[in-house]
N, C-alpha and C positions, 0 to 999 in steps of 0.2 A: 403738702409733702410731695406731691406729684410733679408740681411744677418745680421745686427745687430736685426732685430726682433729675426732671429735666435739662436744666440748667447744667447740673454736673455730666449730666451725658453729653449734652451739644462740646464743653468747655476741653471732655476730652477727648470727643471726634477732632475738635479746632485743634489740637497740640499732636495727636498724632500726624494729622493734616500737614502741618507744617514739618513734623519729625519726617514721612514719606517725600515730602516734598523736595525734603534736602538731600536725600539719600544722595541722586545722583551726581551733584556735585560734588559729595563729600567721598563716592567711589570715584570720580575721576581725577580725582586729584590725591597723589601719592602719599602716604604719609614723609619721605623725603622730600624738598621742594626742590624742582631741576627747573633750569632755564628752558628754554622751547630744543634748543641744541643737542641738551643731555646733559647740562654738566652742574652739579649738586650745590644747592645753596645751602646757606651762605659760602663764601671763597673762604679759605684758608690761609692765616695771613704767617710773614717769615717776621722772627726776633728781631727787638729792635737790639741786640746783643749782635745778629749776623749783618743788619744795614751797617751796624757801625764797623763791624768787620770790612766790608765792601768799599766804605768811606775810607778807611785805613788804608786800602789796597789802591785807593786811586780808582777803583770802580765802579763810579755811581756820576752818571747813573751805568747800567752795566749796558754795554756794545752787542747787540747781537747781527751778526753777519747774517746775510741771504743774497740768495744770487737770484734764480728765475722759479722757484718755488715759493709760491703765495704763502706756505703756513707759517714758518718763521716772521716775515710782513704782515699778517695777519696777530701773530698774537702780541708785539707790542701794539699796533696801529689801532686795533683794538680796546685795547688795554688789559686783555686778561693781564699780564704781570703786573700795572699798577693795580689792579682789584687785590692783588696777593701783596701789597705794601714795596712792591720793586720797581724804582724809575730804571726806564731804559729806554736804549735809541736803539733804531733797527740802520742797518750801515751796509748798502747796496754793493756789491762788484758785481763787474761784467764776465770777469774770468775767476779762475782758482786759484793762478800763483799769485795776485796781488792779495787774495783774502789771508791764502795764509802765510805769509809773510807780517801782513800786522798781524794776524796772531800769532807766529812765531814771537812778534815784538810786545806781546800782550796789548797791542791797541785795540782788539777787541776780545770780547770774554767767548763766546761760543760760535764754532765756525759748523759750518756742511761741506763735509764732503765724501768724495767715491772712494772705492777699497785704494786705488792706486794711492793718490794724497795720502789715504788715511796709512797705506800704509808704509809711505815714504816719512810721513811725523813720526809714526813709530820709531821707526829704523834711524830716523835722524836724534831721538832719544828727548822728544818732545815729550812733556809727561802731562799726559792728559789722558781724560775717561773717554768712552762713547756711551751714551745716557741713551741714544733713542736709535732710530733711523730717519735718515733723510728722504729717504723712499728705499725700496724692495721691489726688483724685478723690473726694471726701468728700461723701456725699448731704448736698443739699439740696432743698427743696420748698417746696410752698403745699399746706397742709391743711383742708379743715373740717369742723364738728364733723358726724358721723357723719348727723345726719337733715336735714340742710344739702339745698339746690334744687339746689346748684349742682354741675356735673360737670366742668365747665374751666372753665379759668381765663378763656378769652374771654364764660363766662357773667357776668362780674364786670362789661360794659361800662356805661359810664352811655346807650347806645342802651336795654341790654335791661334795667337795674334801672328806671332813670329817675330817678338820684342817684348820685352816687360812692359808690362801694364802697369800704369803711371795711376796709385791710388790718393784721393787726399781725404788727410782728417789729423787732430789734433794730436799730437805725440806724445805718451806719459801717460795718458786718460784711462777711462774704463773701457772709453770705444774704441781704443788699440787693441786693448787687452782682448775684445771680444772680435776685433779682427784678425789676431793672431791667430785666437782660439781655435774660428771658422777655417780659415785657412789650412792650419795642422791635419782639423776633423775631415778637408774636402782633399787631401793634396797638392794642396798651392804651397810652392815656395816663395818662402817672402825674400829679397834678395835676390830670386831669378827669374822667379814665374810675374811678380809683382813687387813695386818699388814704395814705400809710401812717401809721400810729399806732405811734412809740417804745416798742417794751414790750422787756424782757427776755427768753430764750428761757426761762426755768421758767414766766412769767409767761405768755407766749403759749401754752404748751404745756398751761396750765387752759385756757383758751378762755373768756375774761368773757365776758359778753352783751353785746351790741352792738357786735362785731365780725365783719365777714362770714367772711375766711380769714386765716389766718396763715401765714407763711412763717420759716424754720429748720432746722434742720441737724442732725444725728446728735450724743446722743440725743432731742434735742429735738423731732426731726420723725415718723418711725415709729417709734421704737421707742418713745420716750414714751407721744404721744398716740393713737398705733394699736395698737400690740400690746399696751402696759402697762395702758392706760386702757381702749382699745377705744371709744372716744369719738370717733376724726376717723377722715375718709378721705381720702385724696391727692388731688387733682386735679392737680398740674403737678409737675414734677421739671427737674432743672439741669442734665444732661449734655448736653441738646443746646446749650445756651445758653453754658455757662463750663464748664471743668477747674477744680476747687479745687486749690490748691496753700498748702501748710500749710509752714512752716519752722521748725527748730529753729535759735536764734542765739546769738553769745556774743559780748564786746566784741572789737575788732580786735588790742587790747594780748596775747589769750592768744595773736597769732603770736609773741610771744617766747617762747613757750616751747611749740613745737609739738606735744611730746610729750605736754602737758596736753590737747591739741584731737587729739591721737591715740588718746588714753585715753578721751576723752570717747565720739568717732565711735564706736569699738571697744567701750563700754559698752552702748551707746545698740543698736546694731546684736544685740548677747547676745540683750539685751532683747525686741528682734523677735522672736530666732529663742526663746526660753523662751518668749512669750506663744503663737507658733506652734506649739510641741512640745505644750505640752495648757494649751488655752484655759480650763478649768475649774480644773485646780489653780491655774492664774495668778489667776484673779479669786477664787478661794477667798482667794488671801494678801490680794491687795489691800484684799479688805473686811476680813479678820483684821489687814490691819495699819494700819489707819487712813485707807485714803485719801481724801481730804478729801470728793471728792466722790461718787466708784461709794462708798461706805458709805451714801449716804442714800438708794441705790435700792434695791428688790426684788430680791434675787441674781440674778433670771431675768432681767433688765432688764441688769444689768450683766454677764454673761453672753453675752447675745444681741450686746450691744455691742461686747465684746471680740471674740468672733468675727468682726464687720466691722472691728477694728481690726485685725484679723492677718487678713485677706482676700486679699489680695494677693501675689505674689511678695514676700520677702523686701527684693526690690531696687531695691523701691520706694523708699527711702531716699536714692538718687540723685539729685542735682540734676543737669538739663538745660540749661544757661544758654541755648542757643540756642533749643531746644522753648521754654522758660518764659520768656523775653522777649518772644516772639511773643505769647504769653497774655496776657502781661501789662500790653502794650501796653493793652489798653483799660480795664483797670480803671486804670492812672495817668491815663490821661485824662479818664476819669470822675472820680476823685478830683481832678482838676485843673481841669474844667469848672463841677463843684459846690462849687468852692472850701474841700474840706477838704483838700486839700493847697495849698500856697504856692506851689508849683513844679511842672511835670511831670517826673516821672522820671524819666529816657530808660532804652531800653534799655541805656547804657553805666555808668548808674549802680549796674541792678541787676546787672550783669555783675561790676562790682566789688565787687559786695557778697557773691556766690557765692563759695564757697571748696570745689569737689564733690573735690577732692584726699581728702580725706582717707576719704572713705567708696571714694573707689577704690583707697584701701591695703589701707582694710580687704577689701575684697573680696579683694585680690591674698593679705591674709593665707589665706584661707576659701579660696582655689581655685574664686571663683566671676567666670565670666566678665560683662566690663561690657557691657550688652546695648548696641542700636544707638541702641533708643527705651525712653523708660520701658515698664514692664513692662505696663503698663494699656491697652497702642496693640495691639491684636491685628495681626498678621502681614496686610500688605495692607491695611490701615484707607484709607478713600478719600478722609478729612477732611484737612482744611489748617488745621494750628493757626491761632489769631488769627483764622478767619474761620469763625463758627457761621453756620448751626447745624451741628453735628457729628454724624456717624451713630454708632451704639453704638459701644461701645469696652467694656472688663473693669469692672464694674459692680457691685458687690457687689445683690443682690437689698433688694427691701424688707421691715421689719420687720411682720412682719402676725400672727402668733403666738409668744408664750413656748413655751420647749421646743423651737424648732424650731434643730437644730444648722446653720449655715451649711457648705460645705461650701468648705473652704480652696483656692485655684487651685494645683493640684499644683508644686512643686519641691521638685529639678530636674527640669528636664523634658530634652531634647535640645540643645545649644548652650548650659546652661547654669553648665556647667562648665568648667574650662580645669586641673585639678588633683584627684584624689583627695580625696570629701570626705565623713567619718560623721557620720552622724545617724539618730537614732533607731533602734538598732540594727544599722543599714546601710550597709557601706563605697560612697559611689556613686562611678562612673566618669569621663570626662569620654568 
């Protein structure tokens, strides 16, 4: 009797043995299964009701446009959209008017672009949503070339030259918009004090002779011509002047089939969090896999880049309609003053153009809570959108050396949660 009391005693030391043993893989591991990245298994697949939809439209597989931002290139080349049952090609420009021209011509299904474009589509009665952002808070500036007199931009006045100062950078862009801005905020007349000269941002970022400063945008502004070249130095920057707001859009006809503009959102968002997880392997594929445009820079250039594309909270991808109406207020008015728009935009125009629904599914899929203000508005910020100059606010730093890793703004952080969520080895909590 003893030695079978025995036996049952050893039999269930042996089961609890293995019961302790397991515990901690079975705490480490979520009851949700996530990819190392953050993003919820299994994928979510779209109807074969909305392929056939998209086959009927001539859209399949579906086009998506990107220009020098990796995440778009990243989530077809990837395949998050084939994992979501969506063939697509991703389809390069070097510039903005040739992107959206085929899509004015529907040769491709979803373009990026700055408030200007976006809000020259509008006005041109373009009917299309904006699903995400393209980026938020995107440097811009006025540089010149390294052994330049000048150290601000109020050096540029025609009091202190004794001639208009000859400025170049792209005409129409956001980096006008944020030259004007500066200009108004410092007292420079544009027109007397300063002249601007049409050039492209590759074009401005050589720096021809006989031109004083140029003004442009990431990569075209540090990281180009100051870290890559070591050739300019910054004199002005854009954050007190404008918030850039960048949009990702698609025609109005994919609400028939929402589950396509859920796939997309839900792609699009991977894409963030994989560029975020290691910014190195990401631009490793991008140049390995053709991207039209990070392949003709120096890996350390595109690199440095991506790190400021994945700078931010994840949740930057949020539209704001009421924050970014406020903003935006003055660039349609600008566009409507200087008669490159027909119309001014209202506020209620671009309201209807906002579609932030679906980036706030995808959050609710991820267990990440919708913050109050975009994520770039530090706690207690003391500015009043629509009315700059604006005190700092989340800023990615300037590019002033290759090699130098940026250093990502931590999430999650506290309140940014609302659900259990793994990444990168680690189950975090809300």
């Amino acid at each position: 009797m003893k030695f079978r009391i025995n036996l049952i005693t050893v039999f269930i030391v042996f089961v609890v043995t293995l019961m302790v043993a397991g515990i901690p893989s079975l705490i480490a591991q979520p009851k949700q299964q996530f990819t190392e990245w953050g993003w919820p298994q299994p994928y979510e697949k779209v109807s074969e009701k909305s392929i056939k939809y998209l086959k009927e439209k001539g859209w399949w597989p579906l086009k998506i446009a990107y220009q020098i931002e990796p995440q778009t290139f990243l989530m077809v080349k990837k395949g998050f959209l084939a994992a979501r049952g969506i063939e697509a090609e991703a389809v390069g420009f070097l510039s903005g008017p040739p992107m959206l021209e085929a899509f004015a011509g529907k040769r491709i299904q979803a373009v990026n672009a700055g408030q200007f474009p976006t809000t020259t589509m509008i006005d041109k009665g373009l009917d299309i949503i904006g699903i995400s952002h393209l980026h938020i808070g995107w440097r811009h500036g006025t540089y010149v070339p390294i052994d330049s007199p000048y150290k601000k931009l109020t050096d540029l006045k025609l009091a202190k030259l004794g001639r208009p100062a000859i400025i170049g950078g792209p005409v129409g862009t956001s980096g006008e918009f944020y030259f004007r801005a500066s200009c108004k905020a410092q007292g420079i007349e544009i027109g007397k004090d300063v002249i601007i000269k049409d050039m492209s941002p590759p074009d401005a970022a050589l720096m021809p002779k006989g031109i004083d400063a140029f003004y442009g945008w990431e990569p075209w502004f540090s990281v180009f011509p100051v870290a890559t070249n070591k050739n300019a130095r910054i004199i002005d920057e854009d954050w007190p002047y404008s918030i850039y707001l960048g949009y990702w859009s698609v025609p109005r006809e994919l609400l028939e089939v929402p589950d396509v503009i859920q796939a997309l959102t839900d792609a699009y968002v991977e894409a963030v969090l994989l560029l975020r997880y290691d910014v190195k392997a990401a631009t490793d594929f991008c140049i390995a896999e053709g991207h039209a445009i990070q392949k003709g820079f120096p890996p350390g250039t595109v690199l440095l880049f991506n790190h400021m594309a994945a700078f931010n909270k994840p949740t930057w991808t949020l539209i704001y309609p009421d924050f970014e109406t406020k903003e935006l207020e003055g660039v349609a008015k600008f566009l409507s003053e200087t008669g490159r728009t027909r119309t001014l935009v209202t506020s209620e125009r671009y309201k209807a153009y906002y579609r932030p629904e679906f980036v706030a599914n995808t959050f609710k899929k991820l267990g990440w809570a919708i913050p109050e203000v975009p994520p770039l508005i530090p706690k207690g910020w003391k500015g009043e959108v629509g009315k700059p100059p604006y005190p700092e606010y989340y800023y990615f730093p300037a590019a002033t050396e290759l090699g130098k890793e940026i250093k990502l703004h931590p999430f999650p952080e506290a309140g940014d949660l609302v659900a259990p969520w793994y990444y990168k080895g680690k189950l975090y909590k809300p």
